[in-house]
N, C-alpha and C positions, 0 to 999 in steps of 0.2 A: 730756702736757697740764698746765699751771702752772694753780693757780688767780687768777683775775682778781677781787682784790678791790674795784679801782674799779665794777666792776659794781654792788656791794654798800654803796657809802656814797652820802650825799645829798650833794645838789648845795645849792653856795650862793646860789646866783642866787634872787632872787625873781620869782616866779610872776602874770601878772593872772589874775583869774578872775573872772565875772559872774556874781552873784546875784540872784535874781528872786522876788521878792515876788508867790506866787501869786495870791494873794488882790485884791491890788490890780492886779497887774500891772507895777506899777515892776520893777527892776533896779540895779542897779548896779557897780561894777567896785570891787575890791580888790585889795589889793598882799598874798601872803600869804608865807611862807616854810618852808619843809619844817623839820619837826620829827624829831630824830632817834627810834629805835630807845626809845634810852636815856630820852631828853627825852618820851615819850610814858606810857612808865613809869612816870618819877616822878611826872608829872601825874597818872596812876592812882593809885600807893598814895600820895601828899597826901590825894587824897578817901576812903582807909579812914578810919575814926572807929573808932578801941577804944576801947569800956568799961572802967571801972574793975574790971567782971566779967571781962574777955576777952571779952566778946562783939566783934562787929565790925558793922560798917553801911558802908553807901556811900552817899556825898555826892553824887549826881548832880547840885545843883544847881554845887556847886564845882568838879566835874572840867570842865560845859561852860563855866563864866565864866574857867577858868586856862585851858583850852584857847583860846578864844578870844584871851584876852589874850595869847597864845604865840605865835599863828599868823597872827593878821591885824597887818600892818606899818604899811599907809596903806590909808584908809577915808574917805569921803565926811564923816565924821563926827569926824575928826581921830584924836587916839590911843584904843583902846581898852579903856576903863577899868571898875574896878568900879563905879561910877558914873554911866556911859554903859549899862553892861545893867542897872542895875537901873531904868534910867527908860523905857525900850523897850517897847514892845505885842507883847502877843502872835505879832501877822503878821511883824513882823520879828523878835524872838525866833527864832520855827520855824526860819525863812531862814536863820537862823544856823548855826541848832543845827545843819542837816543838812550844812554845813563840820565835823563832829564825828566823830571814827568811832565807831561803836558798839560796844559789849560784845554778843559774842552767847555762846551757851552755851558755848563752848567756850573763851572766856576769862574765864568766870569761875569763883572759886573758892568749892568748899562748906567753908564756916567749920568745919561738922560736923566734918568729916574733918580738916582742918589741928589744929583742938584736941586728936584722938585721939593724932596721931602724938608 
């Protein structure tokens, strides 16, 4: 058995997919486009912040506004700019955010431990 690596790379085509504004009920439809492996990553550590200390922090507010701008192509709204989210409410914010994938504990990293090594 050979391994099949087109299984394993993303597709270029973009995607429609429908958002919906719980709150109010709207909806809408955008055009998004798969972000690679790689391309997911670096939008991740952009949002580290090192200290002058070594300390480290995470930028959540910057990893969801570069994801966004990465992955949504066409939007009701035209292009997706820093600009565009930072004039946005709340209800549509949320709506967004949840096209974002999360960090959960198992990808993230204790700063602790990385300083030891």
């Amino acid at each position: 058995m050979s391994f099949d690596l087109a299984k394993y790379q993303i597709g270029n085509e973009p995607t429609k997919i429908t958002v919906e504004i719980p709150e109010t009920g709207d909806s809408f439809e955008l055009t998004v486009k798969n972000l690679s492996w790689s391309k997911q990553n670096r939008l991740l550590s952009n949002s580290v912040i090192i200290s002058k200390g070594g300390g480290t922090s995470f930028d959540g507010d910057a990893y969801v506004k570069s994801y966004l701008k990465e992955y949504i192509i066409e939007a009701p709204w035209g292009k997706t700019t820093e600009a565009f989210l930072v004039s946005i409410d709340e209800r549509l914010g949320r709506a967004l955010e949840t096209l974002v994938p999360k960090l959960d504990d198992e990808e993230t990293v204790d700063t602790a431990e990385v300083k030891k090594e």
